[in-house]
TORNULO-299329 format. One line per 8 residues: their letters; for each residue x, y, z of C-alpha. Coordinates in pm, 1 decimal, decimal comma. Layout:
N
a	X/Y/Z  ...
This chain:
589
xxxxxxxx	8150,1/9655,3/13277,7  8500,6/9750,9/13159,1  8674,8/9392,2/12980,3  8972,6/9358,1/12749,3  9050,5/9151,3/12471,3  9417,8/9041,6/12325,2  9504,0/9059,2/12033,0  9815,5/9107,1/11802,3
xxxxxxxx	10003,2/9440,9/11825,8  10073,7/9491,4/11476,3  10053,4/9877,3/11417,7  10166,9/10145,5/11672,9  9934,3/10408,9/11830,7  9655,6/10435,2/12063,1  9252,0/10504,0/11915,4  9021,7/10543,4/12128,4
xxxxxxxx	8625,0/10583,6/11979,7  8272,6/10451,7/11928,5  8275,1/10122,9/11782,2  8165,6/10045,7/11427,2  8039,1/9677,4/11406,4  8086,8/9497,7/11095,3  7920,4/9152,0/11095,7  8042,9/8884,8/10847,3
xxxxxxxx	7808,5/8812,6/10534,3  7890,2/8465,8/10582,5  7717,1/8454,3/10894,1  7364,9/8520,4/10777,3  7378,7/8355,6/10453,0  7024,0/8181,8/10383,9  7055,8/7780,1/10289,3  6778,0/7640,6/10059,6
xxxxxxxx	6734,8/7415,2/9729,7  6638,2/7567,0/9437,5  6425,3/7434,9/9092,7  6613,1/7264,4/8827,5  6499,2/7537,0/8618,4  6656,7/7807,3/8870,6  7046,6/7704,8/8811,4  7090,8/7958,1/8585,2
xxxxxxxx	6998,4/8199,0/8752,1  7170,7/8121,0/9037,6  7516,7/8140,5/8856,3  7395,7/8436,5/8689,1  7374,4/8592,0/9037,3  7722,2/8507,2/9148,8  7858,8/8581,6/8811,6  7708,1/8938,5/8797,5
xxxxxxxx	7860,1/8979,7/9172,5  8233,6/8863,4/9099,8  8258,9/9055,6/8834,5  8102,1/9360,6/9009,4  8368,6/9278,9/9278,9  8604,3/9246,7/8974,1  8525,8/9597,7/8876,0  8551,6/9746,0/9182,2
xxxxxxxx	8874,9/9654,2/9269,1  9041,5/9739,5/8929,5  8878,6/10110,9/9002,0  9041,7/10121,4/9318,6  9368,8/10024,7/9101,5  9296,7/10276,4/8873,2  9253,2/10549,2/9142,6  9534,9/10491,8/9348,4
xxxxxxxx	9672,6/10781,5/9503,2  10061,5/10878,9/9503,3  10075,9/10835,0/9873,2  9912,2/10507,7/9920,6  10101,7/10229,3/10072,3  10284,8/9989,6/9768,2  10170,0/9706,2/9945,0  9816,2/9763,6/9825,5
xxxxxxxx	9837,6/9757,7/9498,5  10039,4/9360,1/9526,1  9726,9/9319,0/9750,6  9445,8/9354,6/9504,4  9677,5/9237,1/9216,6  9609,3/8911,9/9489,3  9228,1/8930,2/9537,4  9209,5/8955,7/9127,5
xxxxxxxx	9359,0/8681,6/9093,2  9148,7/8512,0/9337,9  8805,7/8627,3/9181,2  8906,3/8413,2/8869,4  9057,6/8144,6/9044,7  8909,3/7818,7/8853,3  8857,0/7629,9/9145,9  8619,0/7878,3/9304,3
xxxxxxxx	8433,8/7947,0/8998,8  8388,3/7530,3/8875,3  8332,4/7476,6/9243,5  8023,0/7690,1/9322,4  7868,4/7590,2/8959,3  7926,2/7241,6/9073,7  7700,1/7298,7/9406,8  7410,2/7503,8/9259,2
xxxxxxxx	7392,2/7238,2/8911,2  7484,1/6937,5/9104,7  7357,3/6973,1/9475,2  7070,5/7277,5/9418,4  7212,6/7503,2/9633,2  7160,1/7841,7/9628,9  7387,9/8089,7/9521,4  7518,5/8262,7/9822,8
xxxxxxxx	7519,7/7882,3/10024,2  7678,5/7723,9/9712,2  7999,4/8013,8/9722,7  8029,2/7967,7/10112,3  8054,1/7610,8/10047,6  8315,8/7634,5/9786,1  8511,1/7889,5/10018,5  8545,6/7631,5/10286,0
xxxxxxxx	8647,8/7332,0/10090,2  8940,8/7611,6/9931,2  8988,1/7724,3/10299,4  9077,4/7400,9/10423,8  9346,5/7351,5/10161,8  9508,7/7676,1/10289,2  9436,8/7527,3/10635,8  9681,5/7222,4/10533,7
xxxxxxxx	9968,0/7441,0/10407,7  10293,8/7390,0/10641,4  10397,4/7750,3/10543,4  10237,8/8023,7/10716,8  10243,9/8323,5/10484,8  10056,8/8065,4/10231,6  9832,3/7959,5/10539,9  9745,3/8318,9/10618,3
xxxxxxxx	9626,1/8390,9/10236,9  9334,2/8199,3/10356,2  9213,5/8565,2/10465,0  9232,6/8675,0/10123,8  9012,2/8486,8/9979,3  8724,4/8504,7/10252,8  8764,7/8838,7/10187,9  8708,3/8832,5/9865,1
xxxxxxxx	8401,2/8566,1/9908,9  8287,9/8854,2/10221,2  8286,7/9137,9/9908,8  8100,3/8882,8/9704,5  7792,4/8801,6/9915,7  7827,9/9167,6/10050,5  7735,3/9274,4/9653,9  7472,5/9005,5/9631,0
xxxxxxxx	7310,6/9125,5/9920,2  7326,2/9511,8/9786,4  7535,1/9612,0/10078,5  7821,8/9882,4/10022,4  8225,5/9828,4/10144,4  8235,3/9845,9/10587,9  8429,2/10130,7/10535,5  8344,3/10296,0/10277,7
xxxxxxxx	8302,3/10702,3/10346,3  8073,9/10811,8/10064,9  7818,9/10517,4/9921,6  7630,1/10489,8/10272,1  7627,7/10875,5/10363,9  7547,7/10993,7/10010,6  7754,6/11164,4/9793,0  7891,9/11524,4/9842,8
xxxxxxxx	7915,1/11520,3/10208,5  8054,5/11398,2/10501,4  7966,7/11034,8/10636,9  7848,6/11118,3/10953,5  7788,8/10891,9/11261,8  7428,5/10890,1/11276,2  7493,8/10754,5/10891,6  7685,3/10457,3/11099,2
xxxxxxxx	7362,9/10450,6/11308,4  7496,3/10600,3/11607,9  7364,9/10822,3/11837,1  7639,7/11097,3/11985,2  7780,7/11441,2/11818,2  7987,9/11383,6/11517,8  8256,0/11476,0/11765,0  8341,8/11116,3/11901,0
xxxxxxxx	8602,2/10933,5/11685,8  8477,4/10569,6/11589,9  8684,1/10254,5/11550,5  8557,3/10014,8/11367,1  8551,5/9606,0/11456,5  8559,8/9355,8/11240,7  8599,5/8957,4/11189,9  8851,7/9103,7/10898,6
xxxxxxxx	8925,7/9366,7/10595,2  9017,8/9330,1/10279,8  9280,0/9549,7/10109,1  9018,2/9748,9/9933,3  8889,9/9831,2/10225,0  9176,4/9954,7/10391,8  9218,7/10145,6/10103,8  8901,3/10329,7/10153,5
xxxxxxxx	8985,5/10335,1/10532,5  9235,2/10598,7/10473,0  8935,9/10870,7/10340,9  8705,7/10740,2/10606,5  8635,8/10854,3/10971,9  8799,8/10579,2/11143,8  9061,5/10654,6/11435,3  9176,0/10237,7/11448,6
xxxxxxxx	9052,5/9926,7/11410,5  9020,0/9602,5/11503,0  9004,7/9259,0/11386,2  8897,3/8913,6/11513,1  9157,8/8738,4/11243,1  9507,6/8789,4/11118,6  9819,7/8783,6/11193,2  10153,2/9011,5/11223,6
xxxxxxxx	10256,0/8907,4/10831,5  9883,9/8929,5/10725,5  9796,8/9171,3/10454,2  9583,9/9361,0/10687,4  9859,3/9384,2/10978,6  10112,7/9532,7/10662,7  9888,6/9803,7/10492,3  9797,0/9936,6/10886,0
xxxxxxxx	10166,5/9917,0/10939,4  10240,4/10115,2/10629,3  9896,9/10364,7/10687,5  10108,2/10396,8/11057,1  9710,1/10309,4/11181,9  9638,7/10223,6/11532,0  9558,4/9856,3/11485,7  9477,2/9519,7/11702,6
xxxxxxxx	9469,3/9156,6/11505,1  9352,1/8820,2/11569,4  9173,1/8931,6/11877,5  8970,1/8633,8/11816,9  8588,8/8668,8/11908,7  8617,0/9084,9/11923,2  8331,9/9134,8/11709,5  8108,4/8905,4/11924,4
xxxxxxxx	8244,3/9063,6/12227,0  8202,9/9412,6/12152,5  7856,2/9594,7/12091,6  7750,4/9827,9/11807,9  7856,5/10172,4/11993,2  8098,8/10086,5/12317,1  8356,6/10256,5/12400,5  8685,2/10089,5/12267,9
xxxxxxxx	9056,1/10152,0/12325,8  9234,7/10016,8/12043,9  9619,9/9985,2/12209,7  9802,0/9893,8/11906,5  10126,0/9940,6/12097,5  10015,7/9639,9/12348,8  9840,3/9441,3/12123,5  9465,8/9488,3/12338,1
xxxxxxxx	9107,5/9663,4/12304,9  8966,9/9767,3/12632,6  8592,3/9755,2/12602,6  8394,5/10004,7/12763,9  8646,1/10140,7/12974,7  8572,3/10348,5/13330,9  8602,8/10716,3/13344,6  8926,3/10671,8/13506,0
xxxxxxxx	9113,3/10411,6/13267,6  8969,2/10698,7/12950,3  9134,0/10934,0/13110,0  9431,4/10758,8/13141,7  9456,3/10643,9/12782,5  9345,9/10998,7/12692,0  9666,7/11101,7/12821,5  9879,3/10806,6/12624,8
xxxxxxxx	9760,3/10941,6/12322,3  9833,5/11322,6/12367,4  10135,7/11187,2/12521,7  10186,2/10998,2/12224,8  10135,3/11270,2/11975,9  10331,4/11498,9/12179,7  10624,8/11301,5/12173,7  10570,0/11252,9/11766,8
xxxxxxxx	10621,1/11619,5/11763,9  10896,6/11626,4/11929,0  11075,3/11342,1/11754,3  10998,3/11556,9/11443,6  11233,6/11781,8/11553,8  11493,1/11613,0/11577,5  11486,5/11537,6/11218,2  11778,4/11790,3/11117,0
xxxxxxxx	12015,3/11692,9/11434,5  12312,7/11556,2/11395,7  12312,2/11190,3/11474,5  12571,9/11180,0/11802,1  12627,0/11044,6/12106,4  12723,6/11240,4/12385,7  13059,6/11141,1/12358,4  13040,4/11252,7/12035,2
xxxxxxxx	13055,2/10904,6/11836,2  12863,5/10966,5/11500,2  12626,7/10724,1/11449,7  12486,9/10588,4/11114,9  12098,0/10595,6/11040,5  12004,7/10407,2/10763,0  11593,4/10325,4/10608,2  11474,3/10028,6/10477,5
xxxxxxxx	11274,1/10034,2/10229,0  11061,9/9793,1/9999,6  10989,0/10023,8/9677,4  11178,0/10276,9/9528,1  10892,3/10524,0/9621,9  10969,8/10458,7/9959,1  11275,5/10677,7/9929,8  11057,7/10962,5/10009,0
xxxxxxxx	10985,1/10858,9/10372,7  11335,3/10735,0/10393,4  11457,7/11111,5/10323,0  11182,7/11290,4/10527,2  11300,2/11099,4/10885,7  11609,5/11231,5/10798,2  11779,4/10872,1/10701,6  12115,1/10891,9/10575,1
xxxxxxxx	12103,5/10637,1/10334,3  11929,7/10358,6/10222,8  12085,9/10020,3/10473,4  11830,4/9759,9/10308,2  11659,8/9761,2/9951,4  11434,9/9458,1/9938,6  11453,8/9405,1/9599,0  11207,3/9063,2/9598,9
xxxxxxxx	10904,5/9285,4/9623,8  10978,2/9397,7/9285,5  10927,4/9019,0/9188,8  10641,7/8954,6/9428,7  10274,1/8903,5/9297,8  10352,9/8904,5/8918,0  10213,9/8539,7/8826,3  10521,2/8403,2/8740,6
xxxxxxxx	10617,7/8665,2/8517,6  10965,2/8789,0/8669,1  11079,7/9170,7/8576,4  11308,0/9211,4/8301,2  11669,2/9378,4/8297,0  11502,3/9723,9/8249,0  11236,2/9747,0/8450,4  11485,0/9675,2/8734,4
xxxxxxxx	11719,2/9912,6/8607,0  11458,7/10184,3/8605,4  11326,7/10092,5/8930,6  11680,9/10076,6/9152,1  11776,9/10400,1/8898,1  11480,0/10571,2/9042,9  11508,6/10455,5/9393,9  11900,8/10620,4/9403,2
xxxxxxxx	11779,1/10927,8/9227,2  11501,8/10931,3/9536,7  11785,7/10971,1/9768,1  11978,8/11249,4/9609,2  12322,4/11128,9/9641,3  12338,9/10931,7/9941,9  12410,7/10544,6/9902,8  12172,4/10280,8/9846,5
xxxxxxxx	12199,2/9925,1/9963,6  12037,7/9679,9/9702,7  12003,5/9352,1/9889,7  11981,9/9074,2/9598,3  11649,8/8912,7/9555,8  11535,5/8665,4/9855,1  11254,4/8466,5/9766,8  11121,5/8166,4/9968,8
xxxxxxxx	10990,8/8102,5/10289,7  10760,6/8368,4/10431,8  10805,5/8549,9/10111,5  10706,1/8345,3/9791,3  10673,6/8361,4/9402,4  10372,1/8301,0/9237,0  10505,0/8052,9/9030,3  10673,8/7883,2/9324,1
xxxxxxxx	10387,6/7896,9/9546,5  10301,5/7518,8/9492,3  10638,4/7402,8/9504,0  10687,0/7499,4/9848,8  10391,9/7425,2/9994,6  10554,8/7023,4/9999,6  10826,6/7146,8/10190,7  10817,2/7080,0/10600,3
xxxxxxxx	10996,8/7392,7/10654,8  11059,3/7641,7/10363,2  11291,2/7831,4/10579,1  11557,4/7574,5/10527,3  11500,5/7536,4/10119,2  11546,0/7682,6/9856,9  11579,8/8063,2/9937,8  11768,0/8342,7/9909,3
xxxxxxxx	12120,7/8338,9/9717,4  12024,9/8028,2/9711,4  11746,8/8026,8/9490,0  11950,6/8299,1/9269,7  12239,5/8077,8/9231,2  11938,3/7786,8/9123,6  11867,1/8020,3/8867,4  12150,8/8200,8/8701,7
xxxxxxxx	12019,5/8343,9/8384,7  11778,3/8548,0/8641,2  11999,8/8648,0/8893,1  12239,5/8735,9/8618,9  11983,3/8986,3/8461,0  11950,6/9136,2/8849,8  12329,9/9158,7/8860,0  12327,6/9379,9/8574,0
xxxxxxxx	12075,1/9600,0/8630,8  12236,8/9721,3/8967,0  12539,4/9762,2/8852,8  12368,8/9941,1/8520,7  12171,0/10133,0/8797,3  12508,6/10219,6/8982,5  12640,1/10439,0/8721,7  12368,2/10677,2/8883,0
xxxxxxxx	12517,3/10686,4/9229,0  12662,1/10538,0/9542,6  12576,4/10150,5/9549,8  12624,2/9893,8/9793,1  12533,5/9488,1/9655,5  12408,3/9292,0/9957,8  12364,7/8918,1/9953,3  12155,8/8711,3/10166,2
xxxxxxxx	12189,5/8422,0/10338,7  12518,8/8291,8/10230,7  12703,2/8014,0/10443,2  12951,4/7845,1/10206,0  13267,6/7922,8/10031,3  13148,5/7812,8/9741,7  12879,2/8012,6/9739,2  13039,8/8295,3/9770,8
xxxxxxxx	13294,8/8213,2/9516,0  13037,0/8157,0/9260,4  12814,0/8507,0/9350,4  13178,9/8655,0/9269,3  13183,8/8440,3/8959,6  12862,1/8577,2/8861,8  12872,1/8932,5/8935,0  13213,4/8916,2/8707,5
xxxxxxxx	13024,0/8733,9/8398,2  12769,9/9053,3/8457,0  13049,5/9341,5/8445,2  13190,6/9125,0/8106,0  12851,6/9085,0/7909,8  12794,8/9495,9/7985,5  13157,2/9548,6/7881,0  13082,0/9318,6/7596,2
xxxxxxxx	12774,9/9550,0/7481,5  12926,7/9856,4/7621,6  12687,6/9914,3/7859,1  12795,1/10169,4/8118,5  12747,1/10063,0/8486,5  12945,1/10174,7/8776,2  13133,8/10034,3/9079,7  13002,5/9885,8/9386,8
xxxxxxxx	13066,0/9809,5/9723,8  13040,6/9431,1/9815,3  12819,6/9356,2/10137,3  12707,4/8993,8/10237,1  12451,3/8914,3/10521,8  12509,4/8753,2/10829,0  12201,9/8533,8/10914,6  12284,2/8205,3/10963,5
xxxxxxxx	12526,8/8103,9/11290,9  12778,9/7971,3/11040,2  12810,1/8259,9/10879,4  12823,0/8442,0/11206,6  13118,7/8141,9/11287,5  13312,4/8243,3/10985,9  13354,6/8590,8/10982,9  13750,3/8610,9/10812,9
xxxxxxxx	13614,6/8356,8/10540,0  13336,7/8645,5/10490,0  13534,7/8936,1/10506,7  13826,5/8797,4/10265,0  13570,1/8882,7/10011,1  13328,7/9139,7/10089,1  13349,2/9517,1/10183,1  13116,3/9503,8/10425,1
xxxxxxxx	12851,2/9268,6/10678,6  12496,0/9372,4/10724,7  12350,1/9191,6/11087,8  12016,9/9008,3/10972,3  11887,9/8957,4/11355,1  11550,4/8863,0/11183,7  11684,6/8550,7/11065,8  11964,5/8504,7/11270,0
xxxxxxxx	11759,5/8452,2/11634,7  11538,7/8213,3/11396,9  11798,2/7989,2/11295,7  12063,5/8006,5/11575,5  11723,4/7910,4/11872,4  11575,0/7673,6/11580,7  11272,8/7849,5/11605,8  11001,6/7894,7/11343,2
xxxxxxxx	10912,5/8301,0/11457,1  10569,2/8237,7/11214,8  10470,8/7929,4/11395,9  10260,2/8067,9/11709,4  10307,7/7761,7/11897,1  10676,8/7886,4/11965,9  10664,3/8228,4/11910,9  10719,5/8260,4/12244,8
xxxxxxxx	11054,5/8125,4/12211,8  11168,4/8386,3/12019,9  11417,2/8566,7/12177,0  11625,6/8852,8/12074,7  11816,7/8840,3/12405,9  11931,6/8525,4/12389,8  12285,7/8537,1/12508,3  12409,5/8303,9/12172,6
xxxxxxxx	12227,0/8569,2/11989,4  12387,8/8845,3/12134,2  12707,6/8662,4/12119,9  12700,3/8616,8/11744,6  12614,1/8954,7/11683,9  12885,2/9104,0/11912,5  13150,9/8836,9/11749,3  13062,2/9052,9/11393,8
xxxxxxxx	13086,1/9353,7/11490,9  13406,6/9303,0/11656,4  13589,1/9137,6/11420,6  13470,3/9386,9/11163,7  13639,5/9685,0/11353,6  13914,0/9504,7/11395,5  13963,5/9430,1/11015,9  13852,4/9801,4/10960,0
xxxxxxxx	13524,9/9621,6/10745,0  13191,1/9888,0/10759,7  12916,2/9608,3/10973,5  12515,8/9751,3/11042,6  12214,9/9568,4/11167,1  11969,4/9603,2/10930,9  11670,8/9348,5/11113,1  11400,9/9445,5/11371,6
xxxxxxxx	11686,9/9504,0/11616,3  11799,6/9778,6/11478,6  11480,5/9951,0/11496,3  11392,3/9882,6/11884,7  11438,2/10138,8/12114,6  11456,8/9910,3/12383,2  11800,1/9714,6/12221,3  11953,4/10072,2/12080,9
xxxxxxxx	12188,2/10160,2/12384,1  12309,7/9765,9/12430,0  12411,1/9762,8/12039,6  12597,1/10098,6/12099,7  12764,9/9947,1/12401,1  12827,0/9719,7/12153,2  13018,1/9887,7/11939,1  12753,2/9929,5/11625,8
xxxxxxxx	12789,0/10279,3/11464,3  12524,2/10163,2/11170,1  12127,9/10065,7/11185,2  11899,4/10020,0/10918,0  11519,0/10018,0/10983,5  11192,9/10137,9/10898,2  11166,5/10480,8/10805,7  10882,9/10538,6/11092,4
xxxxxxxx	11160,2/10391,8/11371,1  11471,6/10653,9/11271,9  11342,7/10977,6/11534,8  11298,7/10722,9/11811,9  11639,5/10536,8/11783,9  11806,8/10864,1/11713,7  11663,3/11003,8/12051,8  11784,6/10732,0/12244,8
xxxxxxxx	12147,0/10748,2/12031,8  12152,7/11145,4/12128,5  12088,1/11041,2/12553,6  12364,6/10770,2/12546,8  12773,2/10803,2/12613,1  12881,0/10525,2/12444,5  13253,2/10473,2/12606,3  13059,9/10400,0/12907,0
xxxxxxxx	12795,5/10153,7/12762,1  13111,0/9881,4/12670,7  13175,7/9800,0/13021,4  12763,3/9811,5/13066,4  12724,7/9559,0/12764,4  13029,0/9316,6/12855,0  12835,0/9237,1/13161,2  12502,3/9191,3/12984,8
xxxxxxxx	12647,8/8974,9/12731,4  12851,1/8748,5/13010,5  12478,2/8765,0/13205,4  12225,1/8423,2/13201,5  11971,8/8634,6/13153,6  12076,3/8971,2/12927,1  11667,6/9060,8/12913,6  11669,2/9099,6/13309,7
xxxxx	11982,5/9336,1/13270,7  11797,3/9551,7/12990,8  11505,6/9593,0/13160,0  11700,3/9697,3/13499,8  11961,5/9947,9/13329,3
């Protein structure tokens, strides 16, 4: 009988295969009390296990390849750090000397007195974590219990050839793609999940800023999280349609629903192809407005897929995931010199837009981890320019190594989240003291454009204040729909409330771009906006000649840009603007 489940779309694409079941170790771990005389052995057991774990993961470091996703290296950086967290290690000790558990009870016992404490956490990138580390607790008992990685392609089919299904213990031709289903997957296992036989997958847990949901974002994977009780649901071998565009699995589906979905995905590939070619085109409306199309882009390695979408530039350099997953120890004035140097080399002349760094909130140091977690609502703390300006011997060494890096090409400075004169006057004051301690040394550097973000609605309500100083406004919608509809867009409970369509949200952003034509100031939307094909012909209508996104998004917003005649979407996007409800309008036009 044909059911669905729901899920998270987090990754685009539709997979449809066999399933691959992968049962949590936690759920079958034996419980008994062992002899005094056992303990040792018992910690000897989880001791040889973590460090196997240990080992494994610093191979899959080790053997990285050039192409894999950034993200998961920061990711099993994480799950090392978690293997020799002190409070997992004293903790199961504790249970097997103390209470005579076992060892595989004793570490599931530990894992839920740590899991509870993540549980607790008002911010919910630290909440989410809480997958990490039963991850790394699944890899654990996994290793105790002699059983290879879910995914991995060689271990279980034996080396030197191909895993096939009847390896997964399935019964059709090694035709039929498989999917596989799980309660959740580590890093290193999406790592291996790139050299296995899997079309998608699917888990019961996570969620859209989850390390899973990122590295299937990055892989460009067909992928469905926090589908909740999925791998109950779903049997070892049904048919599954993984619609990562939708966010749902369709579970044994009827002849006639396969077939349909069987034509989504050629569709889908089809239409890849033909985005592909539009790589080289000219980016112009039919009225023949040029159109800026801008990547953005987390690592400097990321230039790559900036420059083979055909971006233009670079509209948003994240710069805090250079200073992400470090423990506490920040990069110095060289490394980020070499790593901006490299990421403007990567584009081969055209201009790069170095956002300064924006810790906090959903995005959080090491060594400020604990600090925030007291905060009710670390999106209104200490983040952002803020944070730098907290800090100025640090944001000073980032000041000069852009403007170091500069002296290699065009570079725009972006600042984040500003809202008061005086912060603005003391960023200036800054970047100054930077130019005179490289003049001082005679350091070369180079000149750069001045760009500040406009996130929050005072910003947004202060434009000439803003562009009295700076060169140019990037559009943050991201942030900007969160604070102007005082909605938390990580907290599910009002998710729903999120609403890029909201007609003070598409006032604000209107109000910018207007008043920077009229001052003659450059102005791009650099948040998920700017990447949705479904809000591309209302920002032209606009008036918005520059969008920044991910690299995968350019082809599909440049289609839409090369269909639309501009001078006639104003009149179109007055009346959506002046409309209650702007969404209704969208989907009708």
């Amino acid at each position: 009988m044909t059911f669905s489940v729901h899920g998270l779309a987090v990754s685009r694409g539709i997979a449809i295969g066999r399933a691959v079941l992968v049962a949590s170790s936690r759920a079958d771990v034996a419980h008994y009390f062992i002899e005094d005389d056992k303990t040792a052995d018992e910690i000897t057991r989880v001791r040889i296990s973590r460090n196997a774990v240990m080992e494994e993961i610093t191979r899959l470091q080790q053997d990285l390849p050039k192409d894999a996703p950034h993200e998961l290296a920061a990711l099993l950086d994480v799950h090392l750090m978690l293997l020799q967290d002190e409070q997992l290690i004293s903790g199961v000790k504790h249970w097997i000397v103390d209470r005579h558990y076992n060892a595989e009870w004793a570490l599931t016992t530990q894992y839920e007195i740590i899991a509870r404490q993540f549980d607790d956490m008002e911010d919910e990138y630290l909440r989410e974590r809480k997958a990490d580390l039963e991850q790394v607790v699944e890899r654990i008992l996994r290793h105790m219990k002699g059983v290879a990685s879910p995914v991995q392609p060689a271990a279980q089919a034996g080396a030197g050839r191909k895993l096939s299904q009847q390896d997964l213990l399935l019964d059709d031709t090694t035709d039929v793609p498989l999917v596989l289903v799980a309660h959740d997957l580590s890093p290193a296992d999406m790592l291996q999940f790139k050299q296995s036989l899997f079309a998608g997958f699917a888990t019961d847990v996570g969620g859209k800023t989850s390390h899973t949901a990122i590295v299937a974002r990055s892989m460009d994977i067909p992928a469905v999280v926090g589908a909740r009780s999925a791998s109950q649901l779903i049997k070892q071998d049904d048919w599954v349609i993984i619609d990562g565009d939708a966010g749902v699995l369709i579970v044994d589906p009827s002849p006639i629903i396969l077939a349909e979905y069987g034509f989504k995905q050629r569709q889908g590939e089809l239409e890849r192809q033909r985005l592909n070619r539009l790589k080289n085109t000219p980016s112009l409306t039919i009225d023949g407005q040029r159109v800026e199309l801008l990547a953005n882009i987390e690592m400097p390695e990321d230039t790559l897929g900036a420059v083979t979408a055909g971006a233009v530039g670079v509209g948003l350099f994240r710069s805090e995931f250079l200073f992400m997953g470090r423990s506490g120890k920040l990069p110095d004035e060289e490394e980020q010199y070499q790593a901006y140097r490299k990421a403007i080399e990567g584009m081969h002349g055209l201009p790069v837009t170095i956002r300064t760094v924006d810790i906090g909130s959903d995005k959080p140091l090491d060594r400020h981890a604990k600090a925030q977690d007291t905060h009710l609502n670390p999106a209104l703390g200490l983040r952002a320019i803020r944070w730098s300006l907290a800090d100025p011997p640090m944001f000073l060494t980032q000041l000069r190594a852009i403007l170091r890096a500069a002296a290699h090409g065009q570079v725009n400075l972006l600042v984040p989240m500003l809202a008061h004169a005086t912060e603005i006057r003391q960023t200036m004051s800054l970047i100054d003291h930077a130019r005179a301690t490289l003049d001082n040394n005679g350091t070369p550097y180079g000149p750069v454009r001045l760009g500040a973000m406009i996130e929050i609605p005072a910003a947004a309500l202060t434009l000439k204040l803003f562009l009295k100083y700076f060169d140019f406004l990037s559009i943050g919608t991201n942030d900007l729909i969160q604070y102007t509809l005082a909605i938390d867009r990580a907290d599910e409970a009002v998710s729903h409330l999120y609403d890029p369509c909201h007609p003070a949200v598409l006032r604000l952003i209107a109000d910018t771009i207007a008043e920077c034509d009229a001052q003659g100031k450059g102005v791009s939307v650099c948040g998920e906006m700017a990447g949705d094909v479904g809000m591309t012909r209302l920002l032209l209508g606009l008036g918005l000649r520059s969008f920044s996104m991910h690299p995968s998004q350019i082809l599909a917003v440049k289609q839409q840009i090369l269909r639309a005649d501009a001078s006639k979407l104003q009149p179109w996007a007055e009346q959506v603007l002046a409309s209650e409800d702007p969404a209704a309008l969208l989907q009708s036009a």
